[in-house]
C-alpha positions as CSV (number, residue, x, y, z in Angstrom):
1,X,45.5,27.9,-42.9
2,X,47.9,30.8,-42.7
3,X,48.8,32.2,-39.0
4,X,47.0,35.7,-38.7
5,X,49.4,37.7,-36.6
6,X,47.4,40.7,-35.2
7,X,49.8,43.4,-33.6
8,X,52.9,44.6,-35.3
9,X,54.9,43.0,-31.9
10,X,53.6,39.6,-32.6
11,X,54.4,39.7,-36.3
12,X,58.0,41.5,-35.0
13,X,58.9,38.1,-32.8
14,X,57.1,35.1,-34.7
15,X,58.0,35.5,-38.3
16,X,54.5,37.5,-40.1
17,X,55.4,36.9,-44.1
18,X,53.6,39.6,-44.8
19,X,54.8,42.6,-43.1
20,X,58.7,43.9,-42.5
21,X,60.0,42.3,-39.7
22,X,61.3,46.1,-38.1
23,X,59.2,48.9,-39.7
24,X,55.9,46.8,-40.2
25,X,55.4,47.7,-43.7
26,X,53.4,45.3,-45.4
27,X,54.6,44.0,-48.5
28,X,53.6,43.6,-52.1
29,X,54.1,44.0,-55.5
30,X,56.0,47.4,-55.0
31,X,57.6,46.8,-51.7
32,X,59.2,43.3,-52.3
33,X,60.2,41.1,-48.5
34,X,63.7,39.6,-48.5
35,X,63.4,36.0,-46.2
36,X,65.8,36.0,-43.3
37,X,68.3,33.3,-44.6
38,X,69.1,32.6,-40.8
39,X,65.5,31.2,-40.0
40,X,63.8,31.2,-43.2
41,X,60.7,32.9,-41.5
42,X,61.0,36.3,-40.6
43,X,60.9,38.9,-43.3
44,X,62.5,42.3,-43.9
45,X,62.0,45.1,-46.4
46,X,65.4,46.2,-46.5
47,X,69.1,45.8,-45.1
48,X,68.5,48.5,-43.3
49,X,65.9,47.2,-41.5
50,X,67.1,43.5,-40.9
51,X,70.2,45.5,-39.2
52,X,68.1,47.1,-37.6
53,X,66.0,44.0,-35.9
54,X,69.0,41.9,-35.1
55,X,69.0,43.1,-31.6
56,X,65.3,41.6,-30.9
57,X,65.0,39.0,-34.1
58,X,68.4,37.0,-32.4
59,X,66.9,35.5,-30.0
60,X,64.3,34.2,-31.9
61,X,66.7,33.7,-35.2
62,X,70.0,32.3,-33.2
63,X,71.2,30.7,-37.3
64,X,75.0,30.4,-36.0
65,X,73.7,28.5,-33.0
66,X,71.4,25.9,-34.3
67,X,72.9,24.5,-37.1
68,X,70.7,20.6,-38.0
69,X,69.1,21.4,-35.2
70,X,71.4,19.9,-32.4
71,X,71.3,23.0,-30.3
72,X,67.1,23.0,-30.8
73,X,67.4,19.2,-29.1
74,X,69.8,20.5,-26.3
75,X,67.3,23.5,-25.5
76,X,64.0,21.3,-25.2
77,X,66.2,19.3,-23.1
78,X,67.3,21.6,-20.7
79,X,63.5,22.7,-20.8
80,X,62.1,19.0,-19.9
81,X,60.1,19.5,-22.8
82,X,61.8,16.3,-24.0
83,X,61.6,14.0,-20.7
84,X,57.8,13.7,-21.0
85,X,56.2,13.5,-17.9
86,X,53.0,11.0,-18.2
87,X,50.9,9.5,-15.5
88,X,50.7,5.8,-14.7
89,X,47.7,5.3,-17.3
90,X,49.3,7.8,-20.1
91,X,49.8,6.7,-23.7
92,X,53.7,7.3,-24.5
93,X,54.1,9.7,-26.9
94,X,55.4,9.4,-30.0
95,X,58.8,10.1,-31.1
96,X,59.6,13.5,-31.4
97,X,61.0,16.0,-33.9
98,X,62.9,18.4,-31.9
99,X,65.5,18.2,-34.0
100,X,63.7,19.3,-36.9
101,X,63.6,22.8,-36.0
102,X,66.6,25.4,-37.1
103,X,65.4,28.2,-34.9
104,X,63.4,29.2,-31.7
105,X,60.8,31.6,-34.2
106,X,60.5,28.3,-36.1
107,X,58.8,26.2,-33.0
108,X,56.5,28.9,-32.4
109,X,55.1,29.6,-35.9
110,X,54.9,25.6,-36.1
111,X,53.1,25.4,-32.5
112,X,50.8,27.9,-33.8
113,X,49.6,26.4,-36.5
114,X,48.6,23.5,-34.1
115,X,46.9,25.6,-32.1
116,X,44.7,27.5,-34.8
117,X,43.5,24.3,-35.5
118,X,42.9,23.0,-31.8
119,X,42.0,26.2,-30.3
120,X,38.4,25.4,-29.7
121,X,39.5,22.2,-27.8
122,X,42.1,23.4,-25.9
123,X,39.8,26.4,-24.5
124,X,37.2,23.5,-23.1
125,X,40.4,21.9,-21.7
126,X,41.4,25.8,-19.7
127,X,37.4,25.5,-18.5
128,X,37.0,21.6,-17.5
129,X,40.3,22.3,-15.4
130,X,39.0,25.4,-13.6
131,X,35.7,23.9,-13.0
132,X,38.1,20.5,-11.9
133,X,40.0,23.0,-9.3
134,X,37.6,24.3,-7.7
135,X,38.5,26.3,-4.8
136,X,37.7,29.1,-2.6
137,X,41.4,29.9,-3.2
138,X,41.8,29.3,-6.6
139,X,38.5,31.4,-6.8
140,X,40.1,34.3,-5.1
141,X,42.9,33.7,-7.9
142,X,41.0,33.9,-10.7
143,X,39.3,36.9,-10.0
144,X,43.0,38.8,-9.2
145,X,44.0,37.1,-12.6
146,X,46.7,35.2,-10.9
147,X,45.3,31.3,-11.5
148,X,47.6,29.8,-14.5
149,X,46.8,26.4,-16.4
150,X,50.4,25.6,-17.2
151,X,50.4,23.3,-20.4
152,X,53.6,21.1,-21.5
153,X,53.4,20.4,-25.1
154,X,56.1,18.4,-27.0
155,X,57.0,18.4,-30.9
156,X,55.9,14.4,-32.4
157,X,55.9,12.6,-35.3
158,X,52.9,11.0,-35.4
159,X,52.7,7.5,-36.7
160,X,49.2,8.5,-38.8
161,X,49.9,10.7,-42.2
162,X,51.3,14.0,-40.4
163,X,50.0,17.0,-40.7
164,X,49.2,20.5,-37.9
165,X,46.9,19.1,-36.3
166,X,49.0,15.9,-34.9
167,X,52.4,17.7,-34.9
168,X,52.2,18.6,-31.0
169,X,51.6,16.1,-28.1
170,X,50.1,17.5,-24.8
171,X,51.7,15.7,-22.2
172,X,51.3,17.3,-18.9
173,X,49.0,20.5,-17.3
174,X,48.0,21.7,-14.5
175,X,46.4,24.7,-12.6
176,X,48.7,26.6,-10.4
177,X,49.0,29.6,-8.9
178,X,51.0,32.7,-10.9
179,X,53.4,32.9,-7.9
180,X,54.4,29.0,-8.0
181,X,55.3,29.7,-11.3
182,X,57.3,32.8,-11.3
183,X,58.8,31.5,-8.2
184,X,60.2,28.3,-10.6
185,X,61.3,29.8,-13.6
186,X,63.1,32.9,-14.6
187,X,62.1,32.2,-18.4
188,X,58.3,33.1,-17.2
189,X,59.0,36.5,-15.3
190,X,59.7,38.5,-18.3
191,X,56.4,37.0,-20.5
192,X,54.5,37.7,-17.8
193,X,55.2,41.2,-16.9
194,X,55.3,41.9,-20.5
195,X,51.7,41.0,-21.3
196,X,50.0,41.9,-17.7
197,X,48.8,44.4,-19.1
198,X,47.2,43.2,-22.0
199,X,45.6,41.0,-19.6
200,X,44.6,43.3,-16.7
201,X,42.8,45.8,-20.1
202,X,40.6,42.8,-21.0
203,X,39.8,41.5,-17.5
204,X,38.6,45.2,-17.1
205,X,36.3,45.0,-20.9
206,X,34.6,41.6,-19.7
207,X,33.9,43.0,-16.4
208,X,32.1,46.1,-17.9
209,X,30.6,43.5,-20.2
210,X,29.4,41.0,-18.0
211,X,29.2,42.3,-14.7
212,X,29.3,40.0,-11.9
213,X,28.7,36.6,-14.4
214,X,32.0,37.0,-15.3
215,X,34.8,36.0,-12.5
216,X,37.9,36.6,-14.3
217,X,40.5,34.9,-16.6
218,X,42.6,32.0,-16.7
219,X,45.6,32.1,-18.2
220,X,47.0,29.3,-20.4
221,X,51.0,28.9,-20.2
222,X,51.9,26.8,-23.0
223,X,55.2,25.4,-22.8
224,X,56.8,24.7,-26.5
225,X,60.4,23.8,-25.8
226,X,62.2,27.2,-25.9
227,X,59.1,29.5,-25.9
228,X,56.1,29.9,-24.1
229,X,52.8,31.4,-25.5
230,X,50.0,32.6,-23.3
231,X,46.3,32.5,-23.9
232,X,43.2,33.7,-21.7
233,X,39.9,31.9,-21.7
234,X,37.2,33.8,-19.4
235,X,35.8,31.8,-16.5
236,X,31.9,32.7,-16.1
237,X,30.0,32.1,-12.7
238,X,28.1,28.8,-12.1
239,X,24.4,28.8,-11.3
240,X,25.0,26.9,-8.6
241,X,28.8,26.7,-7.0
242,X,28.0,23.8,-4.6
243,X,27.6,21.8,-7.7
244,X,31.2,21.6,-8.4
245,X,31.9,19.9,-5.6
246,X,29.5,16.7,-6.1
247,X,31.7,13.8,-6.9
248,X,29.2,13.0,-9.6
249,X,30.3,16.8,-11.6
250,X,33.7,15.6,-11.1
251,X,33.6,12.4,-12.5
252,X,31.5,13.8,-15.5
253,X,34.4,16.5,-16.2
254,X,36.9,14.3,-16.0
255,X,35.6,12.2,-18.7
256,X,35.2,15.3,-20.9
257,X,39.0,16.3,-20.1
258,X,40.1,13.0,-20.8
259,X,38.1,13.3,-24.4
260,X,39.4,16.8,-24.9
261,X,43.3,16.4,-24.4
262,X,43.2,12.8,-26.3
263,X,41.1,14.9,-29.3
264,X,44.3,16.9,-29.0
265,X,46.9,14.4,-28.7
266,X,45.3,12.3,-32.0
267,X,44.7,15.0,-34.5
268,X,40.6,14.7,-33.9
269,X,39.8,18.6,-34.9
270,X,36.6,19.6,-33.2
271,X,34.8,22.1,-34.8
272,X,31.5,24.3,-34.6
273,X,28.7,23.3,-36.8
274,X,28.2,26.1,-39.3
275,X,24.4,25.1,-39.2
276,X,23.8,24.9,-35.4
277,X,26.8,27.1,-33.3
278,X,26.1,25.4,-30.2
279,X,26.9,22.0,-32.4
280,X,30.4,20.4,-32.4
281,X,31.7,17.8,-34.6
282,X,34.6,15.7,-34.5
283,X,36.7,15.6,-37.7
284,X,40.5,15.1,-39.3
285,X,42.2,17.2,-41.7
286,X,42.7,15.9,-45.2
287,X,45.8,17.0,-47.4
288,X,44.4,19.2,-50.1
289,X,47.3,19.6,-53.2
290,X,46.8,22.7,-55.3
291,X,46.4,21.4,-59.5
292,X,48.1,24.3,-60.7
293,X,50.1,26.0,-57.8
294,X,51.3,22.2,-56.7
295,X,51.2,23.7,-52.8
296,X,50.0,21.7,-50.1
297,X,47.0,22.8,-47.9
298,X,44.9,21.3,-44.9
299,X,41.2,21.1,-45.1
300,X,38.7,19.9,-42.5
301,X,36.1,17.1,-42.5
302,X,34.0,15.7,-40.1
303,X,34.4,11.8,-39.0
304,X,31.6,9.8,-40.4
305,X,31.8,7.6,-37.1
306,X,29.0,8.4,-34.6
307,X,30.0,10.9,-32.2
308,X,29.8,8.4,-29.5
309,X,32.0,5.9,-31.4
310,X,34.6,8.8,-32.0
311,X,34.3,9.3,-28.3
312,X,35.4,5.6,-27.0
313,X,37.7,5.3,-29.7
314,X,39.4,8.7,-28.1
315,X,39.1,7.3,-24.8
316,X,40.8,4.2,-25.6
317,X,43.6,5.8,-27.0
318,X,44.4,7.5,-23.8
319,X,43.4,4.4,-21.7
320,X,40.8,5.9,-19.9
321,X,37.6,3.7,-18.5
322,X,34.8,6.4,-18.3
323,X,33.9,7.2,-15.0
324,X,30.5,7.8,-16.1
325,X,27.8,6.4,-18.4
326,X,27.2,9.5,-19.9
327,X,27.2,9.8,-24.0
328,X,29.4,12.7,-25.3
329,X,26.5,15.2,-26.3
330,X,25.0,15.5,-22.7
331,X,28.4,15.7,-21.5
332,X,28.8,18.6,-23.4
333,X,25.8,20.2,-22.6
334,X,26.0,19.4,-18.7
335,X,29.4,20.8,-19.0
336,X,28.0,24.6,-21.0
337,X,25.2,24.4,-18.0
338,X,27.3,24.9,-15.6
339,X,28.5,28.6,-17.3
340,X,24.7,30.2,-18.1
């Protein structure tokens, strides 16, 4: 499933095959794209118009620096991206492949692959963790557009048959305050103050949209080794606030978060069912080898294990008891009620 790059800057910094890496012309028949042979990914129309991109397409491209990827390693290392933090109950990861990677463009077309795939999941993750922190401060945040869910992922090689949606391991997040964060680390002050705003133009749509449902937008700080990719995921009012703070909500979400990030961390690919939107299924993606073309692509298919079995098999793998007898279908539901 090819990355759709949407804005001529995105396709400018991760690597778009399909348009010029400078001018954004897109290619075809009659307008061939010469491949960068620094990072194999990014794509130019012309000499002109590599020369031209160096300026911005080195930092991502860095070929003289990252040879077999040893300075790749040394970068996720100095980034703790490597040194995986994991709680006393955590799984260990599995080993991981930073040293497969020739160039900083190359981790972020790979992560985003993983995320296409995931993005569904990893959205309920953003929501169970804001409804998890409740605050009257982390309220106030929100709604200024200031509350971050800062995510660590890490590259793996999983020990099932590899493939997107098991190449990234989610190891650590948490919801913090912008100002912690910028505060921290001088990598995340330029990101940030580049796509403000982008953010502060659709916190404005949603509120016109939704009026005073809508609170405001958390902001999802993915941490891939030497880049970091941002995400928003609106946060809509809860019938009834107090509820949050019943141990008995809590418990319940933390269940479902537990599900969510080991869906993530296992390659289980949740997906809406074309037949019933508000229906999820669990499923794995199968490797699909063209007969003529020989190329390899990734197709979906759901588990034919119960949903319930798929989620205590989940919840094993991360080590988790349930805090809760609750099934995973009215855990789902409970957890959508609490946005109407």
């Amino acid at each position: 499933m090819p990355v759709d790059f949407k804005s001529p800057v995105e396709r400018r910094f991760y690597g778009a095959k399909t348009h010029c890496g400078h001018c954004d012309a897109e290619g075809g028949p009659n307008r061939p794209l010469m491949k960068c042979a620094g990072c194999a990914l990014a794509v130019f129309c012309s000499k002109d118009c590599q020369k031209a991109a160096w300026p911005e397409h080195k930092m991502w491209c860095r070929s003289s620096n990252l040879k077999n990827g040893a300075r790749m390693v040394e970068l996720m290392e100095h980034l703790k991206i490597l040194s995986t933090p994991t709680g006393p109950r955590s799984p260990l990861p599995p080993p991981s492949r930073a040293g497969d990677f020739a160039s900083a463009m190359s981790v972020t077309a790979d992560w985003r692959k993983f995320f296409e795939w995931h993005q569904l999941t990893l959205m309920d993750i953003l929501e169970v963790s804001q409804r998890l922190a409740y605050t009257p401060r982390n309220l106030d945040l929100l709604r200024r557009g200031e509350l971050l869910a800062q995510c660590h992922f890490s590259p793996v090689k999983p020990s099932a048959q590899p493939n997107p949606a098991n190449s990234w391991y989610l190891s650590h997040w948490e919801v913090t305050p912008a100002a912690t964060l910028l505060q921290e680390h001088e990598d995340f002050v330029v990101e940030w103050e580049r796509q403000r705003p982008m953010f502060t133009k659709l916190d404005a749509d949603l509120k016109k949209e939704h009026g005073s449902r809508y609170i405001g937008c958390l902001v999802m700080v993915n941490r891939c080794g030497v880049t970091i990719e941002m995400v928003l995921r609106p946060i809509y009012a809860a019938p009834d606030p107090k509820l949050l703070a019943h141990q008995q909500t809590k418990d319940a979400l933390s269940d479902l978060l537990e599900f969510f990030v080991g869906c993530v961390n296992t390659g289980v690919v949740r997906k809406r069912d074309a037949a019933d939107d508000d229906a999820v299924k669990p499923g794995k993606l199968h490797r699909i080898k063209g007969v003529k073309s020989g190329k390899t692509s990734w197709e979906w298919r759901p588990l034919p294990d119960e949903q319930d079995d798929v989620y205590r098999d989940v919840l094993k793998s991360r080590k988790y008891t349930p805090k809760t007898d609750f099934q995973l279908v009215p855990l789902c539901y409970f957890k959508d009620s609490l946005s109407l």
